[in-house]
Short mmCIF file of the C-alpha atoms (twelve columns), coordinates in Angstrom:
data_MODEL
# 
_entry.id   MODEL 
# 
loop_
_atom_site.group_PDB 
_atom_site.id 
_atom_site.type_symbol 
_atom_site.label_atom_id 
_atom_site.label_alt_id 
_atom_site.label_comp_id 
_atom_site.label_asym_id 
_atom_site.label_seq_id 
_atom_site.Cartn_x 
_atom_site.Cartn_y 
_atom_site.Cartn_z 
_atom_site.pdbx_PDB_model_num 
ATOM 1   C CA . UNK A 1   47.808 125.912 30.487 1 
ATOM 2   C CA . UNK A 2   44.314 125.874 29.253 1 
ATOM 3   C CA . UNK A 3   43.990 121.940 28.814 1 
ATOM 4   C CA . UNK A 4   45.761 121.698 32.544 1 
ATOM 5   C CA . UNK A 5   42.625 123.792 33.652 1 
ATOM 6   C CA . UNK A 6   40.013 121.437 32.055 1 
ATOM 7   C CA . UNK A 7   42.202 118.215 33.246 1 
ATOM 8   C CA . UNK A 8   42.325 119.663 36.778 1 
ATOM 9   C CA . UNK A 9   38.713 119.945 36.511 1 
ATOM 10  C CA . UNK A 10  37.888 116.005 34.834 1 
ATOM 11  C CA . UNK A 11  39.954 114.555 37.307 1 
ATOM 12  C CA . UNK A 12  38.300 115.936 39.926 1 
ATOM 13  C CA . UNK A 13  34.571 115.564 38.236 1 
ATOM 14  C CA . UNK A 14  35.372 112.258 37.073 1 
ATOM 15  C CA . UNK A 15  36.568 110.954 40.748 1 
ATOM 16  C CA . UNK A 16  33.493 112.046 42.233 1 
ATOM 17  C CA . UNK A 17  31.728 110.392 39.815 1 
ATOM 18  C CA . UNK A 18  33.523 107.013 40.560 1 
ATOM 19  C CA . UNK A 19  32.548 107.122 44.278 1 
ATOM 20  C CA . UNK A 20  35.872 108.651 45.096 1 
ATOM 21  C CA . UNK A 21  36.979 111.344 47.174 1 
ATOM 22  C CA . UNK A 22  37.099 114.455 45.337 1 
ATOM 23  C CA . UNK A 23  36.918 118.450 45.749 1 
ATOM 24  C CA . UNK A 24  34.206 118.726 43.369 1 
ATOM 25  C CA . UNK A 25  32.032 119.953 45.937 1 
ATOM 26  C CA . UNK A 26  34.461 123.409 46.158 1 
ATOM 27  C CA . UNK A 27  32.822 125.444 43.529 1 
ATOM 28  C CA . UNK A 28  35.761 127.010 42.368 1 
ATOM 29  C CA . UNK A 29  37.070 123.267 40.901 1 
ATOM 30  C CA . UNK A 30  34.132 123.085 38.125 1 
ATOM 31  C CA . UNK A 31  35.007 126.748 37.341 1 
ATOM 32  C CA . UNK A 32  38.311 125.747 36.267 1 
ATOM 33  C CA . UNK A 33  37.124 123.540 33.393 1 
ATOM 34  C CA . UNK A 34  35.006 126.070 32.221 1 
ATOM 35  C CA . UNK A 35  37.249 128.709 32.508 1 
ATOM 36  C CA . UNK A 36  39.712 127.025 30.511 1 
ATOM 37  C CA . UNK A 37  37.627 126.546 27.609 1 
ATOM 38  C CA . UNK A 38  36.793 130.354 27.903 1 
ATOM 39  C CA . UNK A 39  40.581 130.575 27.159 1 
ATOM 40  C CA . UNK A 40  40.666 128.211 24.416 1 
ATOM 41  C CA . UNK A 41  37.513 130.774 23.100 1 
ATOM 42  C CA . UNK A 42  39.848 134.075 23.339 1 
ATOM 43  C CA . UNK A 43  43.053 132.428 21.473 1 
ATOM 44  C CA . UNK A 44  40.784 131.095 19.211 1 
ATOM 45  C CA . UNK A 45  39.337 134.719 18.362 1 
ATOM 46  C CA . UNK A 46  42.722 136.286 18.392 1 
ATOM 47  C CA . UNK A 47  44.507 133.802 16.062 1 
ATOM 48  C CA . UNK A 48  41.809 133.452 13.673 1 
ATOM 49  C CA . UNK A 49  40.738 136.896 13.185 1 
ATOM 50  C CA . UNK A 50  44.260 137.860 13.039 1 
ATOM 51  C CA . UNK A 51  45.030 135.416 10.411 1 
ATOM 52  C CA . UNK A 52  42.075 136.309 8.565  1 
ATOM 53  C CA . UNK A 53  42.450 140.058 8.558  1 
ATOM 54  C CA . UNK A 54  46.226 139.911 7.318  1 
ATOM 55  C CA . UNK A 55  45.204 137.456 4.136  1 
ATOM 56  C CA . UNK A 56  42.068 140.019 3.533  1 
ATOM 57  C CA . UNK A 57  44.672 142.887 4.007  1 
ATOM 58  C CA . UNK A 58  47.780 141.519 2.309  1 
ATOM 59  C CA . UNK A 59  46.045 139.470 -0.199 1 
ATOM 60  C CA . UNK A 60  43.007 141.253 -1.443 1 
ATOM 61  C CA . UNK A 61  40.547 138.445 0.071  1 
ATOM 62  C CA . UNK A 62  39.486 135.691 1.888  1 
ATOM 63  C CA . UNK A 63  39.587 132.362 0.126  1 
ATOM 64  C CA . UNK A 64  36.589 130.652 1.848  1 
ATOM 65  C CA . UNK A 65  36.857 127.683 0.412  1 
ATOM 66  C CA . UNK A 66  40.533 127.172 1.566  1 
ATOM 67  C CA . UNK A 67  40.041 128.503 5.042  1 
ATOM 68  C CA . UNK A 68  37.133 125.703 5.784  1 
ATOM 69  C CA . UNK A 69  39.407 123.217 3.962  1 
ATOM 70  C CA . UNK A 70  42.420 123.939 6.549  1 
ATOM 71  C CA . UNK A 71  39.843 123.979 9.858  1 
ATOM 72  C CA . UNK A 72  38.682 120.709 8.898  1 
ATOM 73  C CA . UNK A 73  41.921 119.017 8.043  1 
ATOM 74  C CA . UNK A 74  42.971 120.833 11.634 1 
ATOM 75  C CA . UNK A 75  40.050 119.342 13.882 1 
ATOM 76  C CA . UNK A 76  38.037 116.338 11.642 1 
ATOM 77  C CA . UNK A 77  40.422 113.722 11.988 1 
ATOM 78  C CA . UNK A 78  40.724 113.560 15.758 1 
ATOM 79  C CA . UNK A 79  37.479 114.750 16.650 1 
ATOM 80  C CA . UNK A 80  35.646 111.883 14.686 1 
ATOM 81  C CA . UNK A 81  37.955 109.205 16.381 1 
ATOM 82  C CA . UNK A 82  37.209 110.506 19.191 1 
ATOM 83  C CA . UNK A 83  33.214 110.370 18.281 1 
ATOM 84  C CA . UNK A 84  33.383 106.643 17.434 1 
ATOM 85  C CA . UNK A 85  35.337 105.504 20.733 1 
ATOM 86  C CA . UNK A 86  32.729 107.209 22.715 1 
ATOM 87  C CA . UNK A 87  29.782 105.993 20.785 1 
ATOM 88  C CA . UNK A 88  30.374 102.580 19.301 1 
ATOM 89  C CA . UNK A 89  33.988 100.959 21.057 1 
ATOM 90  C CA . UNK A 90  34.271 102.735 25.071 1 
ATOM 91  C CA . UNK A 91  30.603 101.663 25.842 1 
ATOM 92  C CA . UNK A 92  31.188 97.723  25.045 1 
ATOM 93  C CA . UNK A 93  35.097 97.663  27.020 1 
ATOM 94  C CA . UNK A 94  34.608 96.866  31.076 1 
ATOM 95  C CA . UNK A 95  37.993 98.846  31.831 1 
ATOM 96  C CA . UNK A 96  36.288 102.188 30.390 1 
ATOM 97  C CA . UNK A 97  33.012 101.704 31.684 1 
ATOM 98  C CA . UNK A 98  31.603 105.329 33.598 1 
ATOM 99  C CA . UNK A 99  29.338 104.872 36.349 1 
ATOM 100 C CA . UNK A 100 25.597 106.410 35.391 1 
ATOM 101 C CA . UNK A 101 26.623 107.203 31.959 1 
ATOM 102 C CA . UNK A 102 27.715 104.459 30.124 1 
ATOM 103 C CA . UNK A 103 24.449 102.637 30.439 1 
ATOM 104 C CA . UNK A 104 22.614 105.648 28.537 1 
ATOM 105 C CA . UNK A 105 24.695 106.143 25.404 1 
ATOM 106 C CA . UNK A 106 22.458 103.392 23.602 1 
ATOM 107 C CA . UNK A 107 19.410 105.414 23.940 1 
ATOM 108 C CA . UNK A 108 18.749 107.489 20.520 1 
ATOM 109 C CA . UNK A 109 22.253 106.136 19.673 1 
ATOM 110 C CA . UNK A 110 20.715 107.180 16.236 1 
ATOM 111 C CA . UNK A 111 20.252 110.779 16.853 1 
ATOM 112 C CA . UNK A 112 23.469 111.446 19.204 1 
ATOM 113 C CA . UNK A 113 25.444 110.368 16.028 1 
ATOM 114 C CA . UNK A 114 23.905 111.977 13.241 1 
ATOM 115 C CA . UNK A 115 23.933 115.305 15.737 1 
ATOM 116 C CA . UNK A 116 28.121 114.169 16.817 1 
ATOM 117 C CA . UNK A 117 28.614 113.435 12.748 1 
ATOM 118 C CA . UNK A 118 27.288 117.013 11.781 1 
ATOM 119 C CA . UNK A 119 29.256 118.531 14.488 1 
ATOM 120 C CA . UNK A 120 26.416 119.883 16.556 1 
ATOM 121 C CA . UNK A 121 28.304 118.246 20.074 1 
ATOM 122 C CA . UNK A 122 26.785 121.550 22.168 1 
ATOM 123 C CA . UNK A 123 23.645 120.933 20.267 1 
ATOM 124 C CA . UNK A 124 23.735 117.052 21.457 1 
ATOM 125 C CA . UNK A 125 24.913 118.496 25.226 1 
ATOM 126 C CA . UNK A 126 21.690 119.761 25.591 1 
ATOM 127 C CA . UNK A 127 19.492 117.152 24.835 1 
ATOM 128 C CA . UNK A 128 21.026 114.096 25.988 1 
ATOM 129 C CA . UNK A 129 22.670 112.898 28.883 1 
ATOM 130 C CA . UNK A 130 26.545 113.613 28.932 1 
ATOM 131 C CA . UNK A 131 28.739 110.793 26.485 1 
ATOM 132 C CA . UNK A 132 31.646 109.398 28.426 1 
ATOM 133 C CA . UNK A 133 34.501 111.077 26.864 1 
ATOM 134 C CA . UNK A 134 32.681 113.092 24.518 1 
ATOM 135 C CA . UNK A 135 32.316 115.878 27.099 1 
ATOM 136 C CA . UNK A 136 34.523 117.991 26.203 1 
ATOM 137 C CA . UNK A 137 33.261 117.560 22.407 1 
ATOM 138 C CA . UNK A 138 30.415 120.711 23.198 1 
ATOM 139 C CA . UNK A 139 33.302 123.018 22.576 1 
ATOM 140 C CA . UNK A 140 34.374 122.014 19.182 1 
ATOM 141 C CA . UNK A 141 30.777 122.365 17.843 1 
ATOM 142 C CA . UNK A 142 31.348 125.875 19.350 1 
ATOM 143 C CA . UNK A 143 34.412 126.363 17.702 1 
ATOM 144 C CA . UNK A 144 32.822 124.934 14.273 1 
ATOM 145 C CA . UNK A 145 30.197 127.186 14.412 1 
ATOM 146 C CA . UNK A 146 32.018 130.182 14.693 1 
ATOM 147 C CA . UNK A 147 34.601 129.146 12.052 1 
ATOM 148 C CA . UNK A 148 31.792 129.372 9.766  1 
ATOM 149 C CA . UNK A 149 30.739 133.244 10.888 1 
ATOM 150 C CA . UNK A 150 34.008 134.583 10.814 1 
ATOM 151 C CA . UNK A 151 35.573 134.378 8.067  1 
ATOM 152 C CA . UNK A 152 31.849 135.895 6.257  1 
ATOM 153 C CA . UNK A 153 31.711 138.772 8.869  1 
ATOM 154 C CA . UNK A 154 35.664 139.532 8.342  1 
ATOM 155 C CA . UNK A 155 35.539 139.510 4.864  1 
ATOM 156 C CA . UNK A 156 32.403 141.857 4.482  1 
ATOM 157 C CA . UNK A 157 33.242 144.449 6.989  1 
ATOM 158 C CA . UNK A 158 34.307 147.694 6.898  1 
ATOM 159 C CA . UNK A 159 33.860 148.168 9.974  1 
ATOM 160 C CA . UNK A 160 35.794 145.283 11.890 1 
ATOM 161 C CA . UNK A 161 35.740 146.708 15.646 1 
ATOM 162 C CA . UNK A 162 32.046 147.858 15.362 1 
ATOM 163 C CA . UNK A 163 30.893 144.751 13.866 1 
ATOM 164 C CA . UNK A 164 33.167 142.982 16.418 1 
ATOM 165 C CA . UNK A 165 31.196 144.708 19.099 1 
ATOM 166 C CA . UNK A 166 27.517 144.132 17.876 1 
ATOM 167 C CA . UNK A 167 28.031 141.014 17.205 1 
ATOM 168 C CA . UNK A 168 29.585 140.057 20.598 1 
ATOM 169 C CA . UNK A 169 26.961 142.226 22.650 1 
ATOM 170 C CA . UNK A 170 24.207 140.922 20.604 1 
ATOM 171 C CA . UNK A 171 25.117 137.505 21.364 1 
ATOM 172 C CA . UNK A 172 25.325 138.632 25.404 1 
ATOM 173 C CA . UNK A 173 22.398 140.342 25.600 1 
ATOM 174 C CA . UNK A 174 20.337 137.735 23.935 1 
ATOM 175 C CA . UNK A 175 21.681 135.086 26.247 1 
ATOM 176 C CA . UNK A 176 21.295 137.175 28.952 1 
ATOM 177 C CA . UNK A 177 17.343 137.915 28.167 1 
ATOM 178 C CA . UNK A 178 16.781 133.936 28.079 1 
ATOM 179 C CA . UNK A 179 18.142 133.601 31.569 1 
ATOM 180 C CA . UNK A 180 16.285 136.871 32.809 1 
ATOM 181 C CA . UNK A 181 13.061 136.061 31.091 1 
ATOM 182 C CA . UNK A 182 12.626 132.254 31.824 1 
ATOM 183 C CA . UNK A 183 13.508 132.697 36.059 1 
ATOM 184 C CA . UNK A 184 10.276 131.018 37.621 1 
ATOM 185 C CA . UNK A 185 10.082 133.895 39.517 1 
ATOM 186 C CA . UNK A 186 9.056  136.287 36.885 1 
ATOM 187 C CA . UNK A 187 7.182  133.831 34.299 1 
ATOM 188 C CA . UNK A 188 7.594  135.983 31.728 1 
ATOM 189 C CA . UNK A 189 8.362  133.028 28.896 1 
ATOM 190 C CA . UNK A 190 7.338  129.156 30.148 1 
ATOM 191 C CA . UNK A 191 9.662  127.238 31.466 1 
ATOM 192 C CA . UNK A 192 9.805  124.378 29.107 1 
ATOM 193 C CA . UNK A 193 12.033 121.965 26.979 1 
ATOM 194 C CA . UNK A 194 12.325 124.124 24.294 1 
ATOM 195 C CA . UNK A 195 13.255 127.486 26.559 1 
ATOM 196 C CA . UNK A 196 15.112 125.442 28.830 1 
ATOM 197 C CA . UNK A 197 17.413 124.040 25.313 1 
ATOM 198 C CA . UNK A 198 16.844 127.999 24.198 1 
ATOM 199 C CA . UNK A 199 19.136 129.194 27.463 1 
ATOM 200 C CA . UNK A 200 21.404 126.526 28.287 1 
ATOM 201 C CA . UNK A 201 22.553 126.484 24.785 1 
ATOM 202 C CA . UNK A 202 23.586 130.365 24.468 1 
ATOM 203 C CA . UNK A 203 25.529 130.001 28.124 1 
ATOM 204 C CA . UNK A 204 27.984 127.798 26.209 1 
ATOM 205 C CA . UNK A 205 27.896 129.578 22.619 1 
ATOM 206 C CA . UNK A 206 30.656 131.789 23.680 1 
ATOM 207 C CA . UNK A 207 30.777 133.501 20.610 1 
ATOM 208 C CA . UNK A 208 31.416 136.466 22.227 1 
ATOM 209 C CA . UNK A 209 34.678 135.621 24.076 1 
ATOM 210 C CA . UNK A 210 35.897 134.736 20.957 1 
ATOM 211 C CA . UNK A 211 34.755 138.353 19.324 1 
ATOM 212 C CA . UNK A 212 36.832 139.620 22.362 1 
ATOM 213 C CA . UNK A 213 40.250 137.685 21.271 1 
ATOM 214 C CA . UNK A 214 39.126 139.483 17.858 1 
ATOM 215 C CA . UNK A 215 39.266 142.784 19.451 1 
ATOM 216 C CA . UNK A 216 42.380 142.018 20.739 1 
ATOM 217 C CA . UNK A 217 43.754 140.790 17.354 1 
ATOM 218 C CA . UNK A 218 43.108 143.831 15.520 1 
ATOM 219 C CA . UNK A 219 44.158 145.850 17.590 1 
ATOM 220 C CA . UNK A 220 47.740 144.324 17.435 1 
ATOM 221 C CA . UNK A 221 47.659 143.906 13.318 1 
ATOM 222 C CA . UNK A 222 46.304 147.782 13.373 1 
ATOM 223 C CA . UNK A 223 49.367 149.113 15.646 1 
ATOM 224 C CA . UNK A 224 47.109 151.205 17.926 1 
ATOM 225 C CA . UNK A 225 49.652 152.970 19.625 1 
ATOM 226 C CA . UNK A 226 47.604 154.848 22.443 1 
ATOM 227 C CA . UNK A 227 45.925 151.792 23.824 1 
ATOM 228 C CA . UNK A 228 49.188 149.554 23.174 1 
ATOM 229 C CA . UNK A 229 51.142 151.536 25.122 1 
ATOM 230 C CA . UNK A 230 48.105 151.095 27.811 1 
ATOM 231 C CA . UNK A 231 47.941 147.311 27.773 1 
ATOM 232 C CA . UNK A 232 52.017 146.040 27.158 1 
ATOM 233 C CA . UNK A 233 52.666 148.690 30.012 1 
ATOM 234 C CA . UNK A 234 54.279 146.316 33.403 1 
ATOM 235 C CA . UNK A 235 51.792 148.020 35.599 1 
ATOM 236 C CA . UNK A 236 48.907 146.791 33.745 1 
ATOM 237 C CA . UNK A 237 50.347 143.557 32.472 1 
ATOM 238 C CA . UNK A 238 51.258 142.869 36.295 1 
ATOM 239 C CA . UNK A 239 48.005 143.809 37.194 1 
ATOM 240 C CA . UNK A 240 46.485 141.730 34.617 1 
ATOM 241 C CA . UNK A 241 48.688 138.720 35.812 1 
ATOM 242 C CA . UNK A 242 48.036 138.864 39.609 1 
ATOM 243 C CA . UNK A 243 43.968 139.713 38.960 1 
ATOM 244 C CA . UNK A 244 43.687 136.382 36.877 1 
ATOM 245 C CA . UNK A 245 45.536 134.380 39.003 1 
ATOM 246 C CA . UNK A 246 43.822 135.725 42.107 1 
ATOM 247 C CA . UNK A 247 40.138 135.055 40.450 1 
ATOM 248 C CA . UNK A 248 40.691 131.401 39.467 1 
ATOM 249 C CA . UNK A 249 42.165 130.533 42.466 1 
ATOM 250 C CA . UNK A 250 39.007 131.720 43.969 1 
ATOM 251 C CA . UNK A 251 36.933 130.949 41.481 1 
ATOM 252 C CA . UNK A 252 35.342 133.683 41.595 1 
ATOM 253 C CA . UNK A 253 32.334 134.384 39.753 1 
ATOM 254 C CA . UNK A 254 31.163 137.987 38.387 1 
ATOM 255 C CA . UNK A 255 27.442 138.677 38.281 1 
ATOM 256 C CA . UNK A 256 26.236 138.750 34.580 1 
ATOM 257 C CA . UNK A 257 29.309 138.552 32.581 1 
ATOM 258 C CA . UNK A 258 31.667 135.987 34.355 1 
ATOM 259 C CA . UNK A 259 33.464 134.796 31.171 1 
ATOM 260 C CA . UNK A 260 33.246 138.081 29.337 1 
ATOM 261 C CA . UNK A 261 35.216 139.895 32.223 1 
ATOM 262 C CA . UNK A 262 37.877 136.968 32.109 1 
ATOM 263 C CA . UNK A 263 37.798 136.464 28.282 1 
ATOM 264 C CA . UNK A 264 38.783 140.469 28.786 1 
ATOM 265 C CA . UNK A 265 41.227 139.415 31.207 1 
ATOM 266 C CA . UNK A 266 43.176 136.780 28.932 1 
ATOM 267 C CA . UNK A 267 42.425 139.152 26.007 1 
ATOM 268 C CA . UNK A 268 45.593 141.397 27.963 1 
ATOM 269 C CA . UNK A 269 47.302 138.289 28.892 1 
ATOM 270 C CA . UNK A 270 47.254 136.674 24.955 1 
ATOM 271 C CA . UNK A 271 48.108 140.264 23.615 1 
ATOM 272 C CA . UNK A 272 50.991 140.532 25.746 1 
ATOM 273 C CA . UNK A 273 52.141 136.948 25.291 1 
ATOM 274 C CA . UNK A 274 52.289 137.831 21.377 1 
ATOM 275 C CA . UNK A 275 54.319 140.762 21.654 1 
ATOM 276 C CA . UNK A 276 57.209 138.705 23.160 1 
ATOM 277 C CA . UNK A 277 59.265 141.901 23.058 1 
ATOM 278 C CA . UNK A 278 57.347 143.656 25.695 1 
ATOM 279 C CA . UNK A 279 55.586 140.751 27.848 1 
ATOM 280 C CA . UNK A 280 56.961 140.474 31.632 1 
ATOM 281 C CA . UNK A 281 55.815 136.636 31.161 1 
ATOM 282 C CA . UNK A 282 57.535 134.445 28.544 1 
ATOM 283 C CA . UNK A 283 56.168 131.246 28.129 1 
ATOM 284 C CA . UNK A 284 58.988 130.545 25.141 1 
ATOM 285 C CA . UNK A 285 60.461 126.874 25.896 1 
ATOM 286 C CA . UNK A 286 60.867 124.489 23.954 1 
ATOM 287 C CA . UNK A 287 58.425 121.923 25.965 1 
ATOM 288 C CA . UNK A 288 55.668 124.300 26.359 1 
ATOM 289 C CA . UNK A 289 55.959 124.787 22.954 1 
ATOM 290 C CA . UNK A 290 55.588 121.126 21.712 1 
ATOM 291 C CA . UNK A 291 52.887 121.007 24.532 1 
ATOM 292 C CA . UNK A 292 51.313 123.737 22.838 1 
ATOM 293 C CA . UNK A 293 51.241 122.148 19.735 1 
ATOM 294 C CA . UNK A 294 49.786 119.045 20.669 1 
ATOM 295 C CA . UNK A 295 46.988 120.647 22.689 1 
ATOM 296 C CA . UNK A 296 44.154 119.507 20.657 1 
ATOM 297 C CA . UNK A 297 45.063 116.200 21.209 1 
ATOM 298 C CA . UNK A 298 45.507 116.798 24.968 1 
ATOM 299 C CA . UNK A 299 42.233 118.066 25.103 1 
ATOM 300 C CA . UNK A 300 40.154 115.503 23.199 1 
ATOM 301 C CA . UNK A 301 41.928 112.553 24.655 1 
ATOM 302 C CA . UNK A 302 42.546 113.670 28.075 1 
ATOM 303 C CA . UNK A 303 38.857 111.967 29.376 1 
ATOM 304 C CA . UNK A 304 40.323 108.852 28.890 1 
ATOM 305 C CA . UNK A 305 43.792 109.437 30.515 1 
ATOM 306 C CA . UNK A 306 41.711 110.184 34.042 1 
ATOM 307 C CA . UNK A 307 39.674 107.239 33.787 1 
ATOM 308 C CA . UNK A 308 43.263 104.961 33.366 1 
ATOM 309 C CA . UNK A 309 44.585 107.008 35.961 1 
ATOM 310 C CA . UNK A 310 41.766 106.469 37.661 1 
ATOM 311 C CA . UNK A 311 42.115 102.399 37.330 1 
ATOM 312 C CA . UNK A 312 45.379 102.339 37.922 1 
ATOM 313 C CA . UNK A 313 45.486 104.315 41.507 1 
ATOM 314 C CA . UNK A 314 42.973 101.198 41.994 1 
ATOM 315 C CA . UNK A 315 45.326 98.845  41.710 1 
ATOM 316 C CA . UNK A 316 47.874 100.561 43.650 1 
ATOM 317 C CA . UNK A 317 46.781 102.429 46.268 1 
ATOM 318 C CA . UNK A 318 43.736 102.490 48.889 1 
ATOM 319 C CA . UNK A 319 41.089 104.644 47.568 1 
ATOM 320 C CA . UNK A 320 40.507 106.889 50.882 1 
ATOM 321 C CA . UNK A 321 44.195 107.704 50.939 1 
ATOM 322 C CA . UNK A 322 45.628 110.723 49.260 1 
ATOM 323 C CA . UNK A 323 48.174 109.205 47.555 1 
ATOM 324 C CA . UNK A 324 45.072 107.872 45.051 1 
ATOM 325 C CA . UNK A 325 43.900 111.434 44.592 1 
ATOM 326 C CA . UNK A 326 48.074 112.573 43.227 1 
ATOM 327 C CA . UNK A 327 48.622 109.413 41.557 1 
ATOM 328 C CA . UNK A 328 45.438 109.568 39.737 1 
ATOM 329 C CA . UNK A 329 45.925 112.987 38.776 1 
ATOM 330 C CA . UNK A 330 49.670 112.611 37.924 1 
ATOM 331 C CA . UNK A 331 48.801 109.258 35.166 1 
ATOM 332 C CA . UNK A 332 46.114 111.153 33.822 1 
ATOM 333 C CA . UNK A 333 48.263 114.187 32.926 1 
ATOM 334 C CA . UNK A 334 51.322 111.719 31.726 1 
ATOM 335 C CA . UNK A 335 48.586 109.358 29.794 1 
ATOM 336 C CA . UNK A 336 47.368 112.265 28.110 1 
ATOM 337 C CA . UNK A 337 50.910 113.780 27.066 1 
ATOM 338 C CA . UNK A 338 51.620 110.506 25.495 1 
ATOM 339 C CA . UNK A 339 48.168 109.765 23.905 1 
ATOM 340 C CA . UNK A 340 48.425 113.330 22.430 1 
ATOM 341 C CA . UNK A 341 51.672 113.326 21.292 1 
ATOM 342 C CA . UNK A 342 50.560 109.463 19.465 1 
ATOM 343 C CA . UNK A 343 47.650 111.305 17.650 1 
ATOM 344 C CA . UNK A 344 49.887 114.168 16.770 1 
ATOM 345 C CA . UNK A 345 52.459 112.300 14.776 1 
ATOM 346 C CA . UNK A 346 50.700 108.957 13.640 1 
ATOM 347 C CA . UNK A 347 47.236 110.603 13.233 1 
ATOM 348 C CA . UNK A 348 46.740 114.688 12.925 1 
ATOM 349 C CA . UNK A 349 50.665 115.137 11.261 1 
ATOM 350 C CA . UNK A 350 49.568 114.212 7.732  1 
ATOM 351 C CA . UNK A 351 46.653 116.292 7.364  1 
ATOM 352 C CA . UNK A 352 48.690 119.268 9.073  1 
ATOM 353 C CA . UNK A 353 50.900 118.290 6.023  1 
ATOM 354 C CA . UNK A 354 47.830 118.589 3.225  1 
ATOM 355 C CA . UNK A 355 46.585 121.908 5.150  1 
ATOM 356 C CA . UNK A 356 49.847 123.795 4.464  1 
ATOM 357 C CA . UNK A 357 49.133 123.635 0.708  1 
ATOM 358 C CA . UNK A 358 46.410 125.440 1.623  1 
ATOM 359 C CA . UNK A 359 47.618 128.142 4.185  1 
ATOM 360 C CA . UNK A 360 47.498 131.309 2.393  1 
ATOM 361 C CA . UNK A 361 49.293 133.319 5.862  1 
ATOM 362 C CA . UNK A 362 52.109 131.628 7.360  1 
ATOM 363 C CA . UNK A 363 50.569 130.812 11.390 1 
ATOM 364 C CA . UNK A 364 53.549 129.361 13.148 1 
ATOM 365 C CA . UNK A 365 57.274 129.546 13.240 1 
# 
């Protein structure tokens, strides 16, 4: 559901891009992609910290070593692929050439991929023009960066729900002060390359919707009764479905803490979703499932689904009718399926097999 967000969003972006007609100018579109990495952020909180809590708590400890072996035999193998198509194979094929881009990965080829190799993607965001389907790449470095945190702040707290909560406000506030104190119309810091790279950088470390999955996590492992009983209730699970819903359709924006408020939002939603005994929503099929476990792939690969669905509503259709806008959109979602699916089983399969000698708390069914 996340990935469908993001795709929703790309296919739109990417059509504008091409000269096409597009609804990228309707502001809620571009919110979609963003809010759909926001998601990835919360189940990313709540599945690691849980995880990591119930080896500290069953087990005695965290084994670092074997919790940064598993992460990288989880995301390494497709994210570097993905790294070299963008850099060094997309940029010299005519079929996946991007208008405006394209032309500009060359420059400081040198630094984008020492910055791409060291998995600094958000880092690379913000000071180089966007990489043709490396876009989406920010949010792993994000993802990377808090995998190394974690596991140190878990394992050394006593406190999990305080520390939870300093770290995420800290992180808010702080990113919050470098909007409020670089606005030209207060002057306060100088508007420069350095503040500008300062601000833009902490909007997308969203470390703190991830400390809000956290939250969540604990307190399912800790069986808080009182505010269980609050959140699996129907009225507020309802009320947490239909408020979601009703924001991204609108894509509606909250002053000061949009994705905190819907990280809080999907915090409910994820809870509920876990306790499949009292959520009014089950998403339990068997093809949501297998879509659900080749998401990564889905995500990573989807860029270059659009463009092919882009191409191929060329060839078909007339680009002013409507028919190009569904049939693009309906390749790129199929294209990506089967492109994820490929790097599930041929490519990401056999290091999932050498990370389960490492798991120390079983994750899946």
């Amino acid at each position: 559901m996340a990935v469908l967000l993001v795709i929703v969003d790309h296919v739109e972006g990417f059509r504008f891009d091409f000269g096409l007609s597009s609804f990228w100018g309707n502001p809620a579109v571009p919110m979609l992609g963003q809010l759909g990495v926001t998601l990835f952020f919360v189940l990313s909180g709540f599945l690691i910290t849980y995880l990591l809590l119930e080896e500290k708590e069953k087990l005695g400890e965290i084994k670092f070593g074997a919790f940064y072996l598993r992460r990288v035999l989880r995301i390494w193998p497709l994210y570097y692929v993905v790294v070299i198509l963008g850099l060094f194979v997309f940029p010299h094929l005519d079929f996946f050439f991007f208008p405006h881009q394209t032309p500009l990965v060359s420059q400081s080829l040198g630094m984008k991929t020492a910055l791409y190799a060291f998995i600094l993607p958000n880092v690379a965001k913000e000071l180089y023009p966007a990489v043709p389907y490396l876009s989406q790449a920010w949010s792993i470095g994000v993802e990377e960066q808090f995998y190394i945190i974690w596991p140190v702040l878990v394992h050394f707290s006593r406190s999990y729900l305080r520390n939870f909560v300093l770290l995420a406000g800290g992180v808010f506030v702080v990113a919050q002060l470098s909007w409020a104190l670089t606005t030209p119309q207060r002057h306060i810091l100088p508007i420069n390359e350095v503040t500008d790279f300062i601000k833009n950088f902490l909007f997308f470390f969203r470390i703190q919707c991830m400390a809000i999955g956290g939250i969540f996590a604990l307190v399912l492992l800790r069986n808080w009764t009182g505010i269980l009983s609050v959140l699996t209730s129907r009225l507020v699970q309802a009320a947490a479905w239909t408020l979601t819903l009703a924001l991204i359709v609108r894509g509606q924006t909250i002053p000061y803490a949009t994705h905190e408020m819907y990280s809080v939002l999907f915090g409910v939603l994820v809870l509920n979703l876990a306790q499949t005994d009292t959520s009014v929503v089950s998403l339990r099929h068997k093809w949501l499932d297998y879509l659900g476990r080749i998401s990564y792939g889905l995500y990573m690969l989807h860029g270059i689904a659009v463009v092919v669905g882009i191409r191929v509503a060329s060839l078909l259709v007339a680009d002013a009718s409507p028919a190009h806008h569904l049939l693009t959109f309906l390749v790129a979602v199929v294209v990506s399926i089967l492109l994820a699916a490929l790097s599930y089983h041929y490519l990401e399969t056999p290091f999932l097999t050498i990370k389960k000698r490492f798991a120390r708390i079983q994750s899946g069914s």
